[in-house]
N, CA, C and O atoms as CSV, one atom per row, in Angstrom:
chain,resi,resn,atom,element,x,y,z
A,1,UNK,N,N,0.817,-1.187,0.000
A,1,UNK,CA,C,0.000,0.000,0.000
A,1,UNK,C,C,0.865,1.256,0.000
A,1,UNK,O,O,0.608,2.292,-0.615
A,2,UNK,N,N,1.814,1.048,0.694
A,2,UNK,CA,C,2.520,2.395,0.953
A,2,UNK,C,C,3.637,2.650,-0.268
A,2,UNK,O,O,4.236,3.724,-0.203
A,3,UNK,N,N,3.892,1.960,-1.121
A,3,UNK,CA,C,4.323,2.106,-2.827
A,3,UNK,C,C,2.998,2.596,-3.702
A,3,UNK,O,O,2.949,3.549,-4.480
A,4,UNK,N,N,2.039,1.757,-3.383
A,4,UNK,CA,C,0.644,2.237,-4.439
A,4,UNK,C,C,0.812,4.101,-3.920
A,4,UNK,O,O,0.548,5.028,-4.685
A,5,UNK,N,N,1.240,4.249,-2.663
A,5,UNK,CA,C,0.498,5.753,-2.354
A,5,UNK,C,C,1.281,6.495,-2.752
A,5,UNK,O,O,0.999,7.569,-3.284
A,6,UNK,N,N,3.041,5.819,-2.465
A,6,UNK,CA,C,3.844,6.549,-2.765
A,6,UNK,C,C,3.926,6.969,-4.627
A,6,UNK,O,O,4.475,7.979,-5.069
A,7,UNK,N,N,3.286,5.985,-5.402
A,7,UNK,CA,C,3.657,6.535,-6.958
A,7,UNK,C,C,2.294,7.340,-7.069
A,7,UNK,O,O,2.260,8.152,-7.994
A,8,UNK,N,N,0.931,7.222,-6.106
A,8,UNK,CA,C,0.282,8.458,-6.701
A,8,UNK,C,C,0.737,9.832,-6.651
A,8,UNK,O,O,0.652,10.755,-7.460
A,9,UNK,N,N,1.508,9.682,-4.885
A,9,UNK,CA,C,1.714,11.114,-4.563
A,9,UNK,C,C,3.198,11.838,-5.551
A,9,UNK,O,O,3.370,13.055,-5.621
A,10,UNK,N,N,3.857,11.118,-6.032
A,10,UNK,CA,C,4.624,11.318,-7.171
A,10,UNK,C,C,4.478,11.993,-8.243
A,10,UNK,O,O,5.077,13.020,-8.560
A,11,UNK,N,N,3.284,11.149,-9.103
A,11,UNK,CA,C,2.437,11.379,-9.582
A,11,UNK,C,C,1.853,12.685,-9.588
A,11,UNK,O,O,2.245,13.340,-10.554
A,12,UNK,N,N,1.348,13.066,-9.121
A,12,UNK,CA,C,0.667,14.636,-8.232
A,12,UNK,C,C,1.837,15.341,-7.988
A,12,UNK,O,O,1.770,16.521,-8.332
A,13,UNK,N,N,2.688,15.051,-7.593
A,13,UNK,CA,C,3.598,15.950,-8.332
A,13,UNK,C,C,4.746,16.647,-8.922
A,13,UNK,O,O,5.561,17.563,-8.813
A,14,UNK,N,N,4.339,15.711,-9.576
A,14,UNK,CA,C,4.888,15.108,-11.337
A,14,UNK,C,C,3.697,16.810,-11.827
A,14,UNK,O,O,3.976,17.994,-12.012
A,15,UNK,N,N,2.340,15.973,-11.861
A,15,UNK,CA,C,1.838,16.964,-12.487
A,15,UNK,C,C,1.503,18.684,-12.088
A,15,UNK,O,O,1.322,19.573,-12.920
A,16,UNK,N,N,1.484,18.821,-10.725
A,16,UNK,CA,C,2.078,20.014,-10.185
A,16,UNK,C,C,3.029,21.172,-10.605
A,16,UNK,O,O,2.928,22.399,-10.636
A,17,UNK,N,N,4.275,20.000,-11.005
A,17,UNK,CA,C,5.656,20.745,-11.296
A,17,UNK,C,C,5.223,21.420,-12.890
A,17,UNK,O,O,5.463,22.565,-13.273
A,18,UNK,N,N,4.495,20.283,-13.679
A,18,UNK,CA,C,4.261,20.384,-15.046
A,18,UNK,C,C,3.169,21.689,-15.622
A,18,UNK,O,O,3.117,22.154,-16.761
A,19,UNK,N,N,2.459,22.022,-14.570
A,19,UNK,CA,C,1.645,22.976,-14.429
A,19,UNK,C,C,1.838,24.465,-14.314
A,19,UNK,O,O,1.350,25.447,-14.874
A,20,UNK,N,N,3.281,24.131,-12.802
A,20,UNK,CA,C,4.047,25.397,-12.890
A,20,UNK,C,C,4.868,25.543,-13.469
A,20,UNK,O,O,5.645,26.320,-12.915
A,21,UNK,N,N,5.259,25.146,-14.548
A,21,UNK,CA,C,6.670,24.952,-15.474
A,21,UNK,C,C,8.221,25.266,-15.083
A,21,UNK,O,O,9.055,26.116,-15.394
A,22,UNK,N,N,8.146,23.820,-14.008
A,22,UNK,CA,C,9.481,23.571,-13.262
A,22,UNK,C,C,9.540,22.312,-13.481
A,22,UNK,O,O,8.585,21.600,-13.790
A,23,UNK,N,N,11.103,21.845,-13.276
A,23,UNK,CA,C,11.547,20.790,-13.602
A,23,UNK,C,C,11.029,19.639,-12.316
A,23,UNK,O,O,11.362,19.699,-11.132
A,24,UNK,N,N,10.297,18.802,-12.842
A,24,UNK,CA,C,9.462,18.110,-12.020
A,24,UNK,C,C,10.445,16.899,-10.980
A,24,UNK,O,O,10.345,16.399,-9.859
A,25,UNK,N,N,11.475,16.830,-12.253
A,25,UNK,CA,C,12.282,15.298,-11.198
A,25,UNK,C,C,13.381,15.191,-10.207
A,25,UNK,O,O,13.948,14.184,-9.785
A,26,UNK,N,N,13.596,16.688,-9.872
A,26,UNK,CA,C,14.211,17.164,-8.526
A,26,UNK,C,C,13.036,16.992,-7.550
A,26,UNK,O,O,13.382,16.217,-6.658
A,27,UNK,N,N,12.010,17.344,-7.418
A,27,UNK,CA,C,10.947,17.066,-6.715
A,27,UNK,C,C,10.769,16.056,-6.590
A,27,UNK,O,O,10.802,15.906,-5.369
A,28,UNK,N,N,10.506,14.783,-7.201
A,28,UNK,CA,C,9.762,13.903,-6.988
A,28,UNK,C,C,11.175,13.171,-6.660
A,28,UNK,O,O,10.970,12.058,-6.175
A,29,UNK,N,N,12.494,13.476,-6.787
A,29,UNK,CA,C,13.448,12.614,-6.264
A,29,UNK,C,C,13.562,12.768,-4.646
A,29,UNK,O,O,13.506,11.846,-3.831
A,30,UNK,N,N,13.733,14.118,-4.385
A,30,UNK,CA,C,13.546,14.381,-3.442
A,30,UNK,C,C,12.627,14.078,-2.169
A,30,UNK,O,O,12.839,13.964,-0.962
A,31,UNK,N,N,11.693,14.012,-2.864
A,31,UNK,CA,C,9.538,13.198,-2.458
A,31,UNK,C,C,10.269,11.879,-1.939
A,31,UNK,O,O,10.702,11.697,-0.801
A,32,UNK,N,N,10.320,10.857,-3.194
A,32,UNK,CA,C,10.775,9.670,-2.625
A,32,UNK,C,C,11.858,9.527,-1.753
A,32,UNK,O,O,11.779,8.739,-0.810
A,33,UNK,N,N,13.254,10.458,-2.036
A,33,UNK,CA,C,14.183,9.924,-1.199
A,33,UNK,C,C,14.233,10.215,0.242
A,33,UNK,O,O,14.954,9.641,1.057
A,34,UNK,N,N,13.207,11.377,0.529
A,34,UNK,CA,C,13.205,11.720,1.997
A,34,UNK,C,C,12.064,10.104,2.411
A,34,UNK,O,O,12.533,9.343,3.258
A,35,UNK,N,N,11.078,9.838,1.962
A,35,UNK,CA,C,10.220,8.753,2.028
A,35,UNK,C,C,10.804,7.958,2.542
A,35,UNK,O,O,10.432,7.809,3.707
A,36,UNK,N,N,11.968,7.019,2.100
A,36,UNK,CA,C,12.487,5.849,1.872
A,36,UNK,C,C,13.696,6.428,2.851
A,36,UNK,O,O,13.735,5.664,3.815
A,37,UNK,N,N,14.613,7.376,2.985
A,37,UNK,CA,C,15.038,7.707,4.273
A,37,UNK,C,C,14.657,7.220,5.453
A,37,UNK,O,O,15.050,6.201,6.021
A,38,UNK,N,N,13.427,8.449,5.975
A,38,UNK,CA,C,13.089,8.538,6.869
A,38,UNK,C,C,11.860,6.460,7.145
A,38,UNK,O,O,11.357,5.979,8.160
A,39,UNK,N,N,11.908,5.898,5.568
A,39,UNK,CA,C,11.699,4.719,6.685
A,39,UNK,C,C,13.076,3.913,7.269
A,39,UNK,O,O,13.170,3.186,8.258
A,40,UNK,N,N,14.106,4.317,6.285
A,40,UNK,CA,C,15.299,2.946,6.627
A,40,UNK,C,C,15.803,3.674,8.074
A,40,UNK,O,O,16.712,3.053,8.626
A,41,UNK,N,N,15.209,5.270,8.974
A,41,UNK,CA,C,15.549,5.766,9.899
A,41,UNK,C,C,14.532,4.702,10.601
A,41,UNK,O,O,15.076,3.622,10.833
A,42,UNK,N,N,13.080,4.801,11.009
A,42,UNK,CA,C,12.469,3.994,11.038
A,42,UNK,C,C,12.580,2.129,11.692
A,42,UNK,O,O,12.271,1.487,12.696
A,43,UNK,N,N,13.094,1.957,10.621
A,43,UNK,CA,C,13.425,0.379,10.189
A,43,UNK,C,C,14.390,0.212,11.468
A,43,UNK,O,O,14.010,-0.371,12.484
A,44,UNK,N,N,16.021,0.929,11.290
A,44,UNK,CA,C,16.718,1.132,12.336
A,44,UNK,C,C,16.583,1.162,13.920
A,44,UNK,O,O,16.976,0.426,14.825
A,45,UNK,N,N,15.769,2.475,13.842
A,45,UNK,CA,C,15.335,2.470,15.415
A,45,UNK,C,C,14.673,1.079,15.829
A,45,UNK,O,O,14.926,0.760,16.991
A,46,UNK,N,N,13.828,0.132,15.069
A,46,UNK,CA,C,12.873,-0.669,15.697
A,46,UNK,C,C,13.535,-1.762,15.717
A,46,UNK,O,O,13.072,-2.644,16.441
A,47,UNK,N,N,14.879,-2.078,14.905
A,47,UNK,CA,C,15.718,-2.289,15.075
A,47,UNK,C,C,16.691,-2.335,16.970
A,47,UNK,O,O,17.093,-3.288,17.637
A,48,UNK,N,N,16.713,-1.236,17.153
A,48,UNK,CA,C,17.517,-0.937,18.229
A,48,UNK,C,C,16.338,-1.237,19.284
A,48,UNK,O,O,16.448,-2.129,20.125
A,49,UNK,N,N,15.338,-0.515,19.182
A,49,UNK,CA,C,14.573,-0.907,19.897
A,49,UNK,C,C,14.224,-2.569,20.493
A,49,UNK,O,O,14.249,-3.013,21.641
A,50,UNK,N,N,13.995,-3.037,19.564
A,50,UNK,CA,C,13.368,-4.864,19.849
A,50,UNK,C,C,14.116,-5.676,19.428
A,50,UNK,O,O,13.885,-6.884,19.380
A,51,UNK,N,N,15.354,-4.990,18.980
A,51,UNK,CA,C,15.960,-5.975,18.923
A,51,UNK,C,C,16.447,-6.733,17.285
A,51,UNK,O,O,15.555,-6.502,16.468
A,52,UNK,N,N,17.675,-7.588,16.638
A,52,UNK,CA,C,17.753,-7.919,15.586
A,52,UNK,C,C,17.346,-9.108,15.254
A,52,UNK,O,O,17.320,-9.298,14.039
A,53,UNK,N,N,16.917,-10.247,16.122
A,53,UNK,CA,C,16.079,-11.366,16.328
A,53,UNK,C,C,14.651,-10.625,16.319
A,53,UNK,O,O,14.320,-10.158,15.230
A,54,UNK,N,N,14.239,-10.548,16.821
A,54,UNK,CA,C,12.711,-9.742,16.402
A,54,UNK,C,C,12.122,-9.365,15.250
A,54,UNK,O,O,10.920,-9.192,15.049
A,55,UNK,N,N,13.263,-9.215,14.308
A,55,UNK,CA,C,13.032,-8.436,13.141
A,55,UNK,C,C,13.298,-10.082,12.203
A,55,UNK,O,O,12.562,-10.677,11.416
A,56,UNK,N,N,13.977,-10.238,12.466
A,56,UNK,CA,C,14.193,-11.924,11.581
A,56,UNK,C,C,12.509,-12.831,11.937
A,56,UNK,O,O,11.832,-13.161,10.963
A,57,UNK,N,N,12.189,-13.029,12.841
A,57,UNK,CA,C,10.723,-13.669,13.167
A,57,UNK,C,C,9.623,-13.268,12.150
A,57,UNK,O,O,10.009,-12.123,11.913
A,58,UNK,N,N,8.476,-13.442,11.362
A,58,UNK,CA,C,8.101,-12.377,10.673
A,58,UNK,C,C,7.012,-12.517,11.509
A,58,UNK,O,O,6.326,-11.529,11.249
A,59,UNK,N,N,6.223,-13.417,12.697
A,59,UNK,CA,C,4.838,-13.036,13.515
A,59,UNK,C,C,5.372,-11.816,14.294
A,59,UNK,O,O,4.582,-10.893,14.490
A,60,UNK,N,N,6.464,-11.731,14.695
A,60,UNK,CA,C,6.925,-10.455,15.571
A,60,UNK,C,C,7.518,-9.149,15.132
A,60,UNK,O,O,8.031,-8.279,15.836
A,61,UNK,N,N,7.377,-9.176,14.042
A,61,UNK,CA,C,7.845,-7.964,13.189
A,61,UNK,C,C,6.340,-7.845,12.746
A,61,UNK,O,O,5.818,-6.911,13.354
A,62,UNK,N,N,5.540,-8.422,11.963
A,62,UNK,CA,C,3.703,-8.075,11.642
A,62,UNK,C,C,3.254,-7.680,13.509
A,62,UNK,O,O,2.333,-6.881,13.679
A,63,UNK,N,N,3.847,-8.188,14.565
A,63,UNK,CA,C,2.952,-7.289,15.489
A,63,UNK,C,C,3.661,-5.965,15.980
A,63,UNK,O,O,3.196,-5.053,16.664
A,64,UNK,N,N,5.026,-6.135,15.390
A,64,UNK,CA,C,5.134,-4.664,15.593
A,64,UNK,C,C,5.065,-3.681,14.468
A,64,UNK,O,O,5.107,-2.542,14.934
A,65,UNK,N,N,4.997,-3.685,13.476
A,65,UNK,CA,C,4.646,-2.963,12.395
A,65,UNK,C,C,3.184,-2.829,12.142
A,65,UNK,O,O,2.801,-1.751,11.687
A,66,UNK,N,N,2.578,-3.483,12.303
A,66,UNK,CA,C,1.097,-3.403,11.875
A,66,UNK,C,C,0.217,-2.255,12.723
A,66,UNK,O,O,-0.818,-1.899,12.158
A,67,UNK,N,N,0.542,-1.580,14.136
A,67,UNK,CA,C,-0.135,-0.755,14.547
A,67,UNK,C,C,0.454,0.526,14.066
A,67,UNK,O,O,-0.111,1.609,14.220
A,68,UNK,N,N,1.917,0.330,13.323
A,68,UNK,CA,C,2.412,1.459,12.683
A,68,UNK,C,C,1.930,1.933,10.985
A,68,UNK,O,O,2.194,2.968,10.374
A,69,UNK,N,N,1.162,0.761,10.570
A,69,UNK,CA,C,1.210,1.521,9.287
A,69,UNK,C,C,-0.053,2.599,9.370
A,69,UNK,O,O,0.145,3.630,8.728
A,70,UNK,N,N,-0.832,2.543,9.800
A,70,UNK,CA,C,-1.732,3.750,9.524
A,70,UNK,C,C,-1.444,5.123,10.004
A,70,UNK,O,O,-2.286,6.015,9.907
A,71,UNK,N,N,0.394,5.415,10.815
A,71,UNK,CA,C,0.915,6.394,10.936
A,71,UNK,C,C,1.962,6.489,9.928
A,71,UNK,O,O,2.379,7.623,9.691
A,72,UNK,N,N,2.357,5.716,9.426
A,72,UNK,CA,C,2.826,5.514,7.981
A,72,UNK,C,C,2.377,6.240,6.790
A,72,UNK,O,O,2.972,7.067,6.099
A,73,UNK,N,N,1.127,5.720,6.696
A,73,UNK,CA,C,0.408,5.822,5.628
A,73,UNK,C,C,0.014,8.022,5.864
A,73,UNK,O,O,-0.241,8.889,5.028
A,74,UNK,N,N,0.110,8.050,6.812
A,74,UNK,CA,C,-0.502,9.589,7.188
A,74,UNK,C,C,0.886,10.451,7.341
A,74,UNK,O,O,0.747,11.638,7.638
A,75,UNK,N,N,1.770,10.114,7.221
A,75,UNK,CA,C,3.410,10.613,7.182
A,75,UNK,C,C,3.449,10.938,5.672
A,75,UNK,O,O,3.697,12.128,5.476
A,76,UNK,N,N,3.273,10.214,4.565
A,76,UNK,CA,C,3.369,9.869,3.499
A,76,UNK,C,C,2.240,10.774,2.808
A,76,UNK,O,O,2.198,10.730,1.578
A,77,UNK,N,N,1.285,11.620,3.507
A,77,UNK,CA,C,0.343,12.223,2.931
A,77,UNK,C,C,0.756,13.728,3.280
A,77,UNK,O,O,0.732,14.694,2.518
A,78,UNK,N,N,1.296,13.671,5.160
A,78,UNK,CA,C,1.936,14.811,5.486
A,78,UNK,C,C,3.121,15.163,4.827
A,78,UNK,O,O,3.447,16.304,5.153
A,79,UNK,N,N,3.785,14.725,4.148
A,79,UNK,CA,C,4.771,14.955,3.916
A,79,UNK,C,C,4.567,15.001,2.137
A,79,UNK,O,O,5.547,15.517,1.600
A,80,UNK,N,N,3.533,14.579,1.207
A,80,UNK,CA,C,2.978,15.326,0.000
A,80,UNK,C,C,2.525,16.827,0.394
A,80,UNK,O,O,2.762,17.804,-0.316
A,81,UNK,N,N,1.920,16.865,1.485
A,81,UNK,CA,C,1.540,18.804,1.420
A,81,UNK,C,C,2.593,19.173,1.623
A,81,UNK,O,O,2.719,20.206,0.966
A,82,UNK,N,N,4.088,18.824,2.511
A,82,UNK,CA,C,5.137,19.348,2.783
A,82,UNK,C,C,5.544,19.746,1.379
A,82,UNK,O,O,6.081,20.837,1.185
A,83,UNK,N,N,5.310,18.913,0.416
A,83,UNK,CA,C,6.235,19.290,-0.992
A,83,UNK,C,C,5.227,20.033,-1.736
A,83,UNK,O,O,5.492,20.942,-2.522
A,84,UNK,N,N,3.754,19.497,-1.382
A,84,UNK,CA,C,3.194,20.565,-2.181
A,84,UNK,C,C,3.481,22.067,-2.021
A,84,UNK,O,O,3.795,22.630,-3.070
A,85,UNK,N,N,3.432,22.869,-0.848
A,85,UNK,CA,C,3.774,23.847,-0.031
A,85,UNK,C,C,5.008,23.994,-0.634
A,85,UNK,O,O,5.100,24.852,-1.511
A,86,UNK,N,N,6.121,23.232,-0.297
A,86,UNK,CA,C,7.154,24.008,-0.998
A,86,UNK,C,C,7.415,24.537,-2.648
A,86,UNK,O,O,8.000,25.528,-3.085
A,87,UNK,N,N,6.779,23.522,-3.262
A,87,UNK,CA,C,6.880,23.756,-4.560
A,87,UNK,C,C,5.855,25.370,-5.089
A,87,UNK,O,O,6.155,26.069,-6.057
A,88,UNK,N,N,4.867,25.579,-4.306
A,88,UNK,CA,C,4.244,26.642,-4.448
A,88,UNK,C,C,5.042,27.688,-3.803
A,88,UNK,O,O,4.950,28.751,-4.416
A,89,UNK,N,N,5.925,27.748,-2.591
A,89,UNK,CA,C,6.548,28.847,-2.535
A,89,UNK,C,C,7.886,28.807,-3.472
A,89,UNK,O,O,8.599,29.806,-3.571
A,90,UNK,N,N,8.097,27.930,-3.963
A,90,UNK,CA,C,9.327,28.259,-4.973
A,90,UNK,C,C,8.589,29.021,-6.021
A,90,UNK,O,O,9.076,30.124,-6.268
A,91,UNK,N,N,7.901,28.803,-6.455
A,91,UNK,CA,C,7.037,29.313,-7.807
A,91,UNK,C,C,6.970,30.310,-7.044
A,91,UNK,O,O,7.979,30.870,-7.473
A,92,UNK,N,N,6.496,31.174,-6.041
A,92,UNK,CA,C,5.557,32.419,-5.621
A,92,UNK,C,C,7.133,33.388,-5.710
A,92,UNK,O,O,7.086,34.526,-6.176
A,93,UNK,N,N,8.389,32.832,-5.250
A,93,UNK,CA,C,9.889,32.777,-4.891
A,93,UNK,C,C,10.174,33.525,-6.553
A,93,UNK,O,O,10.406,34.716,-6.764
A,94,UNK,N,N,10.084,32.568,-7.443
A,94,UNK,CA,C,10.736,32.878,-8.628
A,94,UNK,C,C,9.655,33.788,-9.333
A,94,UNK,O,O,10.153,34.474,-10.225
A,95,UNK,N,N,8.578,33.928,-9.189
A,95,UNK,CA,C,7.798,35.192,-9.845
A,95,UNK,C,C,8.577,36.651,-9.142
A,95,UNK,O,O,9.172,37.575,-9.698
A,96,UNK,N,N,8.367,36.465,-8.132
A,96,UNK,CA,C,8.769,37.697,-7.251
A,96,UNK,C,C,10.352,37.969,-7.739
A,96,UNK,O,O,10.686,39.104,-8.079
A,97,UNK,N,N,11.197,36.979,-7.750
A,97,UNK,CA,C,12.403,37.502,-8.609
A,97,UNK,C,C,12.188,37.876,-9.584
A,97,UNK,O,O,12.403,39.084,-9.682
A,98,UNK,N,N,11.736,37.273,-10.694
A,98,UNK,CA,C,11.046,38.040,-12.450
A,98,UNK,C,C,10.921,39.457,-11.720
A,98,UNK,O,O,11.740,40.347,-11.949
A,99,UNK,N,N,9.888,39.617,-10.856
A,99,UNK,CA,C,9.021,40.715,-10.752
A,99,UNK,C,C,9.841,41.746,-10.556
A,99,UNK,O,O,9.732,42.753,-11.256
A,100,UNK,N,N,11.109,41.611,-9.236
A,100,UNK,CA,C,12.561,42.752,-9.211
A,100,UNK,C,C,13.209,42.808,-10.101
A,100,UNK,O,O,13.571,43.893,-10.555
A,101,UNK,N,N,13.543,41.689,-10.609
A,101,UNK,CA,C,14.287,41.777,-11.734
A,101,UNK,C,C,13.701,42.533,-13.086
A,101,UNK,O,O,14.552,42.748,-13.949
A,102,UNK,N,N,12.391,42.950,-13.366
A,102,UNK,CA,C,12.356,43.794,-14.176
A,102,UNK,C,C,11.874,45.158,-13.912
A,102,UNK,O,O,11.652,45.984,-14.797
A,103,UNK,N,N,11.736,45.334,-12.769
A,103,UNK,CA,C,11.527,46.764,-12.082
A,103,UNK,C,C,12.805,47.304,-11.911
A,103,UNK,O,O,13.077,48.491,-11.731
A,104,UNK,N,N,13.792,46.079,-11.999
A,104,UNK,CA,C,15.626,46.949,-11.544
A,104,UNK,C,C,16.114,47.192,-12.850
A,104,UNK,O,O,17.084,47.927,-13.033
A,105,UNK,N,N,15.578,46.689,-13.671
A,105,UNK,CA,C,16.143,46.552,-15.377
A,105,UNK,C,C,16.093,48.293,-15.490
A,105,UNK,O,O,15.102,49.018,-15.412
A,106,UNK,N,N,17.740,48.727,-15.733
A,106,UNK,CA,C,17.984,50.124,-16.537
A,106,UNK,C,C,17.219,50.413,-17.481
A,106,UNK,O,O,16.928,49.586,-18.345
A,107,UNK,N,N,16.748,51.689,-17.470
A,107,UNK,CA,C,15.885,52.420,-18.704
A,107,UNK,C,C,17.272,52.460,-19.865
A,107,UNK,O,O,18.479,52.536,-19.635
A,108,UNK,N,N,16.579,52.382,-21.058
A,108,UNK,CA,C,17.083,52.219,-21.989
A,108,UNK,C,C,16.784,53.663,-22.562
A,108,UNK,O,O,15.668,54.016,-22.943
A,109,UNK,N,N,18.198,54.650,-22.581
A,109,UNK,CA,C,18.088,55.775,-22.970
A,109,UNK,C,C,17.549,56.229,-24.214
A,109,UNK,O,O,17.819,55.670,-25.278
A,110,UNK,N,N,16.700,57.349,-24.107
A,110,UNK,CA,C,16.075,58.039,-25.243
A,110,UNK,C,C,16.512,57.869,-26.412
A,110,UNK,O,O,17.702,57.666,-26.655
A,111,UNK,N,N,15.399,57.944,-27.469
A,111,UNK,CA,C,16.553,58.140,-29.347
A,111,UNK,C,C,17.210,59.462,-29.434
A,111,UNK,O,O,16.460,60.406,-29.184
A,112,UNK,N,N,18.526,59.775,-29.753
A,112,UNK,CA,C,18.312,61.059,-30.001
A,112,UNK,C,C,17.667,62.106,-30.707
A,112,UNK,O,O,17.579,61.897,-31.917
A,113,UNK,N,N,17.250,63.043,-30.345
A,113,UNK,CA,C,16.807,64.408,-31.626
A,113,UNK,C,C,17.649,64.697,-32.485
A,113,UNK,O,O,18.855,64.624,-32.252
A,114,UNK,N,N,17.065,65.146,-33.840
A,114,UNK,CA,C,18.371,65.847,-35.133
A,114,UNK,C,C,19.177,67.174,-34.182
A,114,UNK,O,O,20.020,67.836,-34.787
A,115,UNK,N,N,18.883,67.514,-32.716
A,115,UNK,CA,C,19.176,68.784,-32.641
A,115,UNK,C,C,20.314,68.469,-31.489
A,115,UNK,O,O,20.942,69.437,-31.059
A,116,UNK,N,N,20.625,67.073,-30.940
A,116,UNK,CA,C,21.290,66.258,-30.366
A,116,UNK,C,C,22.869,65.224,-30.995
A,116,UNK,O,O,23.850,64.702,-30.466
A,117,UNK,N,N,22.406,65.352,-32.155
A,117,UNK,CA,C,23.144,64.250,-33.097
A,117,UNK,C,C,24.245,65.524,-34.019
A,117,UNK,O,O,24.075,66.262,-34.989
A,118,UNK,N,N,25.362,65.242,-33.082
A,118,UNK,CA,C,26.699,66.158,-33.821
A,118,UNK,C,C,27.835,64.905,-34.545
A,118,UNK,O,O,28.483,63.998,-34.022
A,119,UNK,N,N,27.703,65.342,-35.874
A,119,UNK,CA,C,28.262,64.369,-37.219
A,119,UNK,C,C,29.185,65.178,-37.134
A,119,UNK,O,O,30.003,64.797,-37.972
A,120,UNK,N,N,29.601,66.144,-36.597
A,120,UNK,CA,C,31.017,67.510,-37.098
A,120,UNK,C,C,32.432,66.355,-36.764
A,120,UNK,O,O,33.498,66.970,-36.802
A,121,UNK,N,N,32.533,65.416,-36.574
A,121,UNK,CA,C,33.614,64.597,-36.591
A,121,UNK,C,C,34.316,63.733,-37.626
A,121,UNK,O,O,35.474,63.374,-37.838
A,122,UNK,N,N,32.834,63.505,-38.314
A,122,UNK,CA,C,32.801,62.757,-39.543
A,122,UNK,C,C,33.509,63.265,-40.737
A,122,UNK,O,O,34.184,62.543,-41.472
A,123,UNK,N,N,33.270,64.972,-40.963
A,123,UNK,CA,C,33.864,65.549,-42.091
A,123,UNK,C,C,35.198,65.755,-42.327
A,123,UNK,O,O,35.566,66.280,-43.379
């Protein structure tokens, strides 16, 4: 279940990025690799916790994992708005640069007048 959720929330945004016209697969690398991190952090602790025999058993690893996945599964949703959220302030981020960046843009000086334009060098 928690792969099915993880390629929708990918997915989403995948199409997010594609919407705001940013490069989508820094995001979604990022999406998954904090995911898959923060479980092998996870994995570890329960690890340290109960032990490395515990984890080899599989009735004693299903009773300790099983009251965890539905905080799993809600990590994995908290942590799609985390990227949604960020990806909208990068976008809000890079308009607002456009936006200085062409309010700082130098005026591009006047054409001159015929009464401005001295050729007396030329002759």
């Amino acid at each position: 279940m928690d792969i099915i959720l993880l390629i929708i929330f990918s997915y989403a945004i995948y199409r997010m990025a594609i919407n705001y016209n940013i490069t989508p697969w820094k995001w979604i690398m990022r999406y998954v690799g904090a995911f898959f991190a923060s479980m092998v952090i996870l994995f570890m602790t329960l690890t340290a916790i109960y032990g490395l025999n515990s984890m080899k058993d599989m009735d004693a690893m299903q009773k300790i994992v099983s009251p965890l996945s539905p905080f799993i599964l809600l990590y994995q949703f908290v942590l799609f708005f985390f990227f949604r959220t960020r990806i909208i302030r990068y976008v809000d981020i890079l308009d607002q640069i456009d936006k200085n960046n062409n309010n700082n843009m130098p005026n591009t000086p006047a054409a001159p007048t015929k009464e401005q334009k001295d050729f007396s060098y030329f002759r």
